[in-house]
C-alpha positions as CSV (number, residue, x, y, z in Angstrom):
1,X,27.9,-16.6,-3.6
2,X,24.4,-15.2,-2.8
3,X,22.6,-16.4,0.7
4,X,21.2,-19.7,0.0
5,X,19.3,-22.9,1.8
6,X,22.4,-25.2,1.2
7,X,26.1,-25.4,0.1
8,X,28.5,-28.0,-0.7
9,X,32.5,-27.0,-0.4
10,X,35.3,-28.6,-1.4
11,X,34.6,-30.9,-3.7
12,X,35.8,-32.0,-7.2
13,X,32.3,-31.6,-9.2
14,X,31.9,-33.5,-11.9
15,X,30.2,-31.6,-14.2
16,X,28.7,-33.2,-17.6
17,X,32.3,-32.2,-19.8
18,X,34.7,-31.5,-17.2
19,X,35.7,-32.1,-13.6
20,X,36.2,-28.8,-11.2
21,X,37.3,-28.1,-7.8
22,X,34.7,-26.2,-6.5
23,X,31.4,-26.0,-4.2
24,X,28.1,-25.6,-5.1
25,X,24.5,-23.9,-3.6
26,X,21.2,-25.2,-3.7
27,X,17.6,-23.7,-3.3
28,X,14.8,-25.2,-3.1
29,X,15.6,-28.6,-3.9
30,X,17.5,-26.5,-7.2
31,X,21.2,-26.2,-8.1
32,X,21.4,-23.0,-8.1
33,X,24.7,-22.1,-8.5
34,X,27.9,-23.6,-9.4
35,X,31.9,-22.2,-9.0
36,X,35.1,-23.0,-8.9
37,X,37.6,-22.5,-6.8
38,X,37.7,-22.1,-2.6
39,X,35.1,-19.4,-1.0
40,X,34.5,-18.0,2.1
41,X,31.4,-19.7,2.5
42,X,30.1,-22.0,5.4
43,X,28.8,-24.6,4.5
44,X,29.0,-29.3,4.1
45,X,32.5,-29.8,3.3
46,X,33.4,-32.8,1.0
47,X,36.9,-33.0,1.7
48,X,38.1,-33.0,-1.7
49,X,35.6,-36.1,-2.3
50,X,34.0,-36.1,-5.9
51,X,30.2,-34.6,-5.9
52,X,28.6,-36.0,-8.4
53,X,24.7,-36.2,-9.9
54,X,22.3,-38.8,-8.5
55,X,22.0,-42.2,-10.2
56,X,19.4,-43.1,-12.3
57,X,18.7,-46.7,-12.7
58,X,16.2,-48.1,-15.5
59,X,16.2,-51.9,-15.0
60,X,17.2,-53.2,-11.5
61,X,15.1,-56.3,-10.2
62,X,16.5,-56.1,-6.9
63,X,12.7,-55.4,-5.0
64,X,11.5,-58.9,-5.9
65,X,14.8,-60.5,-3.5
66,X,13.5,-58.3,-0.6
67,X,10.0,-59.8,-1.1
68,X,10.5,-63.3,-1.7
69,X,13.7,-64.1,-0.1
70,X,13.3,-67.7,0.4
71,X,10.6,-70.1,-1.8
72,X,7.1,-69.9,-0.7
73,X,7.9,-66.6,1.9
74,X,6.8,-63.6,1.1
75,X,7.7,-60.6,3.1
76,X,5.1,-57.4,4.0
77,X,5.3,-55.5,0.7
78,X,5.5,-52.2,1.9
79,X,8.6,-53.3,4.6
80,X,10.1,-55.4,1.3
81,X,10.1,-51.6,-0.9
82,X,11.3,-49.9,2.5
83,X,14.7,-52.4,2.3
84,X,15.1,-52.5,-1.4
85,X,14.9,-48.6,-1.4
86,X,17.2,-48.1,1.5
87,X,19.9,-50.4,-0.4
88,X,19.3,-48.2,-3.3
89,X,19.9,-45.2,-1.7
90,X,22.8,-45.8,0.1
91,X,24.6,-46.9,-3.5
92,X,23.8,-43.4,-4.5
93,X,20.5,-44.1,-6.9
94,X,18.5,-41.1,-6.2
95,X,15.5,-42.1,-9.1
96,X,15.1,-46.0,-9.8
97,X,12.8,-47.9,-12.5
98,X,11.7,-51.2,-10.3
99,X,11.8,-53.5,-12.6
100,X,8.1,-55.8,-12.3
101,X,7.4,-58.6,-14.1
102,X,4.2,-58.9,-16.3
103,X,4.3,-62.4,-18.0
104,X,4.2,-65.7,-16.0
105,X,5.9,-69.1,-16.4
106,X,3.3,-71.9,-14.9
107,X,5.4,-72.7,-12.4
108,X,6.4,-69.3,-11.8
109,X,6.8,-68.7,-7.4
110,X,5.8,-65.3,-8.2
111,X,2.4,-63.8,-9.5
112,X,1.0,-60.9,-11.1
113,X,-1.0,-60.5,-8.1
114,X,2.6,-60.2,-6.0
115,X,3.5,-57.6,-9.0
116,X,0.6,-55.5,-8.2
117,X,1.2,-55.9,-4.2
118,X,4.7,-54.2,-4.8
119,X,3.5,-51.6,-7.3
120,X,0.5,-50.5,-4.2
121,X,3.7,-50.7,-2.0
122,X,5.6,-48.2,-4.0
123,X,2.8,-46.0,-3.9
124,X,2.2,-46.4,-0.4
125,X,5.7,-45.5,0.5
126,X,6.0,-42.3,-1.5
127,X,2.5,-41.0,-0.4
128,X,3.4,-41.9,3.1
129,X,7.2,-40.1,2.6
130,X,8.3,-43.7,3.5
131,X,11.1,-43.8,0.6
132,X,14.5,-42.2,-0.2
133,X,14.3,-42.2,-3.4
134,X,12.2,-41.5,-6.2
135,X,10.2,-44.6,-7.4
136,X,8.8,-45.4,-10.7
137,X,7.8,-48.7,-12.4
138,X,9.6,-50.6,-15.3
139,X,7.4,-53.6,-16.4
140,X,9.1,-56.3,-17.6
141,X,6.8,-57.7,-20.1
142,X,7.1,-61.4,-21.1
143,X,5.4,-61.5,-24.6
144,X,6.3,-65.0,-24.9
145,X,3.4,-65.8,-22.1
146,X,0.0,-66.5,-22.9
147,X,-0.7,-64.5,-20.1
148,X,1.1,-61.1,-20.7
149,X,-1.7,-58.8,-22.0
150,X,-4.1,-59.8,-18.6
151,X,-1.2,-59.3,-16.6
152,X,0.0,-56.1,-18.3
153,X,-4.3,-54.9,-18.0
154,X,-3.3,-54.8,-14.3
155,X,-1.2,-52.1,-14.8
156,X,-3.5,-50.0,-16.5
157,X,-4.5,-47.0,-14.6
158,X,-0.9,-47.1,-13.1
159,X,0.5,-43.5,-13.9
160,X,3.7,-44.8,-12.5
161,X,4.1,-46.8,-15.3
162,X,6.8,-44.6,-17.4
163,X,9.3,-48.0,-18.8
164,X,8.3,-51.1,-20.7
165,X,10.4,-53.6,-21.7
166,X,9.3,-56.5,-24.4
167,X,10.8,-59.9,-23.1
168,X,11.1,-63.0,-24.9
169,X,13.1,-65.9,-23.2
170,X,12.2,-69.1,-25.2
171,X,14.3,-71.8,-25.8
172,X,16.4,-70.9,-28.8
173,X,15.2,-67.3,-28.9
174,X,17.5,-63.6,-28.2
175,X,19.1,-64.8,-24.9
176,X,19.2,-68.1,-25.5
177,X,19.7,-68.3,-29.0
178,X,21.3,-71.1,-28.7
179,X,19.6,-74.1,-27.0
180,X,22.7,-75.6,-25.5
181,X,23.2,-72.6,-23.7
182,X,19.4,-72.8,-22.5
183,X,20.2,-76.6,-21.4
184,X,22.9,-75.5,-18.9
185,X,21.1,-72.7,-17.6
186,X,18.0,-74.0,-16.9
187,X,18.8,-78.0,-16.5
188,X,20.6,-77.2,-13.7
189,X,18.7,-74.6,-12.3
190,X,15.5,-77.2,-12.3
191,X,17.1,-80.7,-12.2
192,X,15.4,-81.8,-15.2
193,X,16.5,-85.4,-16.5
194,X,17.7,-85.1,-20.6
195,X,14.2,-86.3,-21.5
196,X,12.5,-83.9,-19.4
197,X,14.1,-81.0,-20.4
198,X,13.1,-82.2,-24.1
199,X,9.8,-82.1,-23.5
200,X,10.2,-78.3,-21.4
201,X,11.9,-77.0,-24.8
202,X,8.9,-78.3,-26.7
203,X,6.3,-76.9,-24.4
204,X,8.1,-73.1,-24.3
205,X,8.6,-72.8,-27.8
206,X,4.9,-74.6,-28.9
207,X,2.7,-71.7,-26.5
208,X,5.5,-69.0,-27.8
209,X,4.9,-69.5,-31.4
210,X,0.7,-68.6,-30.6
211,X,1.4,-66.0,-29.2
212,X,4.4,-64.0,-29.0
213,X,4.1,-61.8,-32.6
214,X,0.9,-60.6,-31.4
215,X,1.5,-60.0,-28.0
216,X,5.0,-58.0,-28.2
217,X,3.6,-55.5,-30.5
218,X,0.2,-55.0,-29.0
219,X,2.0,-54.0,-25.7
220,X,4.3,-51.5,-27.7
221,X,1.2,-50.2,-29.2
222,X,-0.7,-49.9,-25.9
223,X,3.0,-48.1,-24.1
224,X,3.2,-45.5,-27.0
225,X,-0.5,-45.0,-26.4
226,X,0.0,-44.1,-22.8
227,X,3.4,-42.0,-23.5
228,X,5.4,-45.1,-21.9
229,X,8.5,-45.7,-23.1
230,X,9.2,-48.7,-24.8
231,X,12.4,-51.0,-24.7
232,X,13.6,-53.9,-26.1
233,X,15.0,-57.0,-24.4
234,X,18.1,-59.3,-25.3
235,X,18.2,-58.5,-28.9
236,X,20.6,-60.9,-30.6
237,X,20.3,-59.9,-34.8
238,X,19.7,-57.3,-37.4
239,X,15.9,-58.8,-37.6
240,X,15.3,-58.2,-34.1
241,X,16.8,-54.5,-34.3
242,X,14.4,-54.0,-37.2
243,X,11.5,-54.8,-34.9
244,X,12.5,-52.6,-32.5
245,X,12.6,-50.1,-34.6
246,X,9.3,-50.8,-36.4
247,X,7.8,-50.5,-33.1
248,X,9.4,-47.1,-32.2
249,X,11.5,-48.5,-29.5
250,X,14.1,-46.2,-27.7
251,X,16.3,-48.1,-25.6
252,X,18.5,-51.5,-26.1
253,X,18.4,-53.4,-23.0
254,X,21.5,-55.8,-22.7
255,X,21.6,-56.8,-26.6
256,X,23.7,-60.3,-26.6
257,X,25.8,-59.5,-29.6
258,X,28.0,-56.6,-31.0
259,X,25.7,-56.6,-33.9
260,X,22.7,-55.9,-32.2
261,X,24.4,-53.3,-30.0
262,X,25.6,-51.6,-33.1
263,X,22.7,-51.9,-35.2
264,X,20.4,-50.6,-32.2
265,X,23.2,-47.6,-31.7
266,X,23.0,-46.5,-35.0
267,X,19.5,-46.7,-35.1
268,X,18.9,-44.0,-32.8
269,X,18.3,-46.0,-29.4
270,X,20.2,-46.0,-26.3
271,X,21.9,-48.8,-25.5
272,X,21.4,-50.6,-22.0
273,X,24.3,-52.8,-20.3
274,X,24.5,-54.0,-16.7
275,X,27.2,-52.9,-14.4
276,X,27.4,-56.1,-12.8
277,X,28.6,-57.4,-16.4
278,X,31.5,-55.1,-16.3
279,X,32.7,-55.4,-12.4
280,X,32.8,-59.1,-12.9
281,X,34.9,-58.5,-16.9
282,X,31.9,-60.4,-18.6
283,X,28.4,-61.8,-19.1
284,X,27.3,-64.2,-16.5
285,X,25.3,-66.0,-19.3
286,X,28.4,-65.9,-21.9
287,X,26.9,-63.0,-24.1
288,X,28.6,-60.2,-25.2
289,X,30.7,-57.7,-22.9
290,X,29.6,-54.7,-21.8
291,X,33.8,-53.9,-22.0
292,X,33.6,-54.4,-25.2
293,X,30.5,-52.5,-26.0
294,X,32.3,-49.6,-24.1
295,X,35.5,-49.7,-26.1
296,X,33.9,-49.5,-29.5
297,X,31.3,-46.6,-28.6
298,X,28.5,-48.4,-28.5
299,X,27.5,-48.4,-24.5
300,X,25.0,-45.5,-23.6
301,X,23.9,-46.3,-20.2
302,X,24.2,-49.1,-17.3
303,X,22.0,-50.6,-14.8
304,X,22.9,-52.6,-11.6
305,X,20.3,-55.4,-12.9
306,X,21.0,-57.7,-9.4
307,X,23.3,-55.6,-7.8
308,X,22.4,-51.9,-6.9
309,X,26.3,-51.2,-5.1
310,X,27.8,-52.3,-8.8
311,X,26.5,-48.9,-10.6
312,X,28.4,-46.4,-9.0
313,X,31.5,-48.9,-9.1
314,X,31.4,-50.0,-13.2
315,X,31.2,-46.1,-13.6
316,X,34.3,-45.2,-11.9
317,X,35.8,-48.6,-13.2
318,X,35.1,-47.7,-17.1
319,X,36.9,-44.3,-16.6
320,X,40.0,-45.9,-15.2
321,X,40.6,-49.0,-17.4
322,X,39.2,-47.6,-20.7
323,X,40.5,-44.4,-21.9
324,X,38.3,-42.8,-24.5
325,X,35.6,-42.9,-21.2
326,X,36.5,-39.9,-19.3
327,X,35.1,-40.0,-15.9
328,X,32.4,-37.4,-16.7
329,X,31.5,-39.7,-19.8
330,X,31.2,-42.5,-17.2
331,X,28.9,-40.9,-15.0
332,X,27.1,-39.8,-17.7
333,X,25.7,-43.6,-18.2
334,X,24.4,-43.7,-14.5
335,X,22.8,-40.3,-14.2
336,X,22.7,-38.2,-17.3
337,X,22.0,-40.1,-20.5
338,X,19.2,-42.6,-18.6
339,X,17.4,-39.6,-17.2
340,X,17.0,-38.2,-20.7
341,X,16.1,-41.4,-22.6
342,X,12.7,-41.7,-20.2
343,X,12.3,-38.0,-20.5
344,X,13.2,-36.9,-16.9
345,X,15.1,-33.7,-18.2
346,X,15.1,-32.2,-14.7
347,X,17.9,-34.4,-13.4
348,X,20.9,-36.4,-14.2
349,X,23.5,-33.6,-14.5
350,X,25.2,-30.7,-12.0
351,X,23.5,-27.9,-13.6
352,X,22.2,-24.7,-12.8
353,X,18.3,-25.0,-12.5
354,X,18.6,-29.1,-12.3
355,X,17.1,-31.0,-9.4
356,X,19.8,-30.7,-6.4
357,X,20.0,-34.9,-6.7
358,X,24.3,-35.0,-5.2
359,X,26.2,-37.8,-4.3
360,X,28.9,-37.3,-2.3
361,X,31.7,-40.4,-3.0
362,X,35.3,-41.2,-2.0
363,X,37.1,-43.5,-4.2
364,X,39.2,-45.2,-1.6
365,X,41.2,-48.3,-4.3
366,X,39.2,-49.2,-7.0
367,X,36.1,-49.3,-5.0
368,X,34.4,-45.7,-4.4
369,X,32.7,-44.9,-0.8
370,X,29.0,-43.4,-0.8
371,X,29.2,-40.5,1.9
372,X,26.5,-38.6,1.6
373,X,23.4,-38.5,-1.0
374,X,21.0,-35.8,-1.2
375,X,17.5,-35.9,-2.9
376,X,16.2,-32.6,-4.2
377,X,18.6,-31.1,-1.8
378,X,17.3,-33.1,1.4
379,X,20.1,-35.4,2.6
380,X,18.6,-39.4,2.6
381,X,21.8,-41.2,3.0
C-alpha cells in the first residue's frame, strides 16, 4: 500500500457482497484503498473486529427525549443536540435524519416553536464543530392537524431539510385502523373515562376530515418542489400505497401490514422498519413484524425510531437468525440502501473513493460492541 493519512489492519471488512479479512487506507476523509489479506503496514489494528460502513439513520426521534425529559422541563437546546448526538455516535450512526415534528395536537407539551429551537440547535452545533456526526432534518409532518402547513412554513428556508414524512394518526386511520386498538393506546396513556375518550375520537376524526386531503398532498407538493424527499407514514392498504405513489413518494416508513409493505416494494419505494421492532420479535403497537417483512424480501432499510443502540444490534441479529440475510445484506439496511434512497451517494458502503465513515465493532454474544467510529476519517467515538 501507498503512504497514506490513515490505515485500518486486521479487520474483517464488510464490504457491500462479501466479507474480507483485510485493512484498509484512507485520505482525506476518502477510502482510498482497500486489500485483503495481512501487510506490513503500521497502522489502528482491529483485532480481527468487523470494520464496517457508518450508520445512516432516517427516522430516529430520540433528540426530543434529551430536550424534554420530564413534562413541562425543557433542557438548553443546543446541550439537548450535544447528548442526543453523542448517544448516536457512540451506537455507530455516523449521518442521522432527526426526526421533528411539524403538526400539533392541542394539548401537545411540545411546540413548533421547540421544533425550530432544535433545528437552530443543530445548526449551531455543526457550525460551531460541536457534533459527531452529521446532522440533517426529517420533519415529521402531521397532515391530520389543522396546523401543519404554518408549522411546516417554519421550516422554509431550512436547507437542512432533506426528509419528509406525511403523518396521519386519527382514530381509525393507518396506525390505528382499528379504533379498539386506539382505545388502549391512548385511554391509558391519558386516563380518559369511556365517555371521554368518545367524545376525543369524535373531535380527532371531525378536524381530520377538513383538512387532511388537502394538507398531505400540499406538503408532498411543496417537498418535491424543494428536491426534499418525500415518505410516507403507517400505510395500512392498497389505497394508501396508491397515494403514495400518486404523490411520488420514495420510501415506506413502518407500513402496518404485509400488504402495504408489498405493495409499496413493488412499487419502487424503499421500505422503512424499526430495529427496535425486530430486537424485541415484534411491533410494540401489534402491527406487522419487521421479521416477517425480512423473511419475505420485503424489508429495505431500518431505523432505531426510540432506541439509537438497537440499529447496529437488529443488523447483526437479521443475519444470524434469518438466512437469506447475509451479514453484508444486513448492514446494507443501516448504511448502504438508506444513504441512497435520500441521495447521499458518497457514503454508506466500504468503497474506494466513498467517505472514510468506519465503525469498528466486536460482536461479543448476540450483542455487538462499538470500538471505534470514524467520521470522514476523523475518529468521534
Amino acid at each position: 500500500m501507498p503512504d497514506r493519512d490513515h490505515i485500518f489492519l486486521n479487520a474483517k471488512i464488510v464490504l457491500p457482497d462479501q466479507v474480507i479479512d483485510g485493512g484498509l487506507s484512507e485520505r482525506g476523509g476518502r477510502i482510498a484503498a482497500i486489500a485483503e489479506g495481512p501487510t506490513a503496514a503500521t497502522g489502528h489494528d482491529c483485532e480481527g473486529d468487523f470494520l464496517i460502513p457508518g450508520l445512516v439513520e432516517l427516522h430516529t426521534d430520540h433528540l426530543e427525549t434529551h430536550y424534554a425529559p420530564r413534562p413541562k422541563v425543557r433542557w438548553h437546546p443546543v446541550a439537548a443536540v450535544q447528548a442526543h448526538d453523542a448517544q448516536i455516535a457512540c451506537a455507530g450512526i455516523t449521518t442521522v435524519f432527526d426526526a421533528l415534528r411539524v403538526g400539533m395536537d392541542d394539548e401537545a407539551d411540545l411546540k413548533v416553536a421547540d421544533m425550530r429551537k432544535l433545528a437552530d440547535a443543530i445548526e449551531t452545533g455543526l457550525s460551531e464543530d460541536r457534533l459527531r456526526a452529521d446532522h440533517f432534518i426529517h420533519l415529521r409532518c402531521e397532515v391530520s392537524a389543522p396546523d401543519v402547513m404554518g408549522s411546516f412554513a417554519w421550516f422554509d428556508n431550512d436547507a437542512r431539510v432533506r426528509l419528509v414524512s406525511l403523518m396521519d394518526h386519527t382514530p381509525g386511520q393507518r396506525q390505528f385502523t382499528s379504533l379498539d386498538a386506539y382505545r388502549i393506546y391512548y385511554q391509558g396513556k391519558k386516563g380518559f373515562s369511556d365517555e371521554a375518550m368518545d367524545a376525543y375520537i369524535r373531535m380527532r376524526q371531525e378536524k381530520a376530515s377538513k383538512v387532511t386531503p388537502e394538507n398531505r398532498r400540499a406538503i408532498a407538493d411543496a417537498a418535491r418542489a424543494r428536491g426534499i424527499i418525500v415518505a410516507s407514514h403507517d400505510d395500512a392498504t392498497f389505497e394508501h400505497v396508491e397515494e403514495a405513489v400518486e404523490l411520488s413518494t420514495a420510501i415506506a416508513e413502518f407500513p402496518t401490514t404485509v400488504q402495504a409493505a408489498r405493495a409499496s416494494h413493488e412499487a419502487g419505494m424503499k421500505v422503512l422498519m424499526g430495529a427496535p421492532n425486530v430486537v424485541r420479535g415484534g411491533s410494540h403497537s401489534g402491527n406487522v413484524s419487521a421479521r416477517e417483512l425480512a423473511e419475505n424480501g420485503l424489508l429495505d432499510v431500518l431505523s432505531s425510531d426510540y432506541i439509537p443502540a438497537s440499529l447496529l444490534q437488529a443488523a447483526f441479529q437479521l443475519a444470524d437468525e434469518i438466512e437469506a440475510i447475509s451479514l453484508p445484506d444486513a448492514i446494507g439496511m443501516v448504511s448502504r440502501t438508506p444513504a441512497e434512497a435520500v441521495g447521499l451517494t458518497d457514503r454508506g458502503a466500504i468503497l474506494e473513493g466513498r467517505r472514510a465513515d468506519l465503525v469498528q465493532v466486536r460482536l461479543v454474544g448476540n450483542v455487538p460492541v462499538v470500538r471505534g467510529v470514524w467520521r470522514e476519517g476523523r475518529r468521534v467515538a
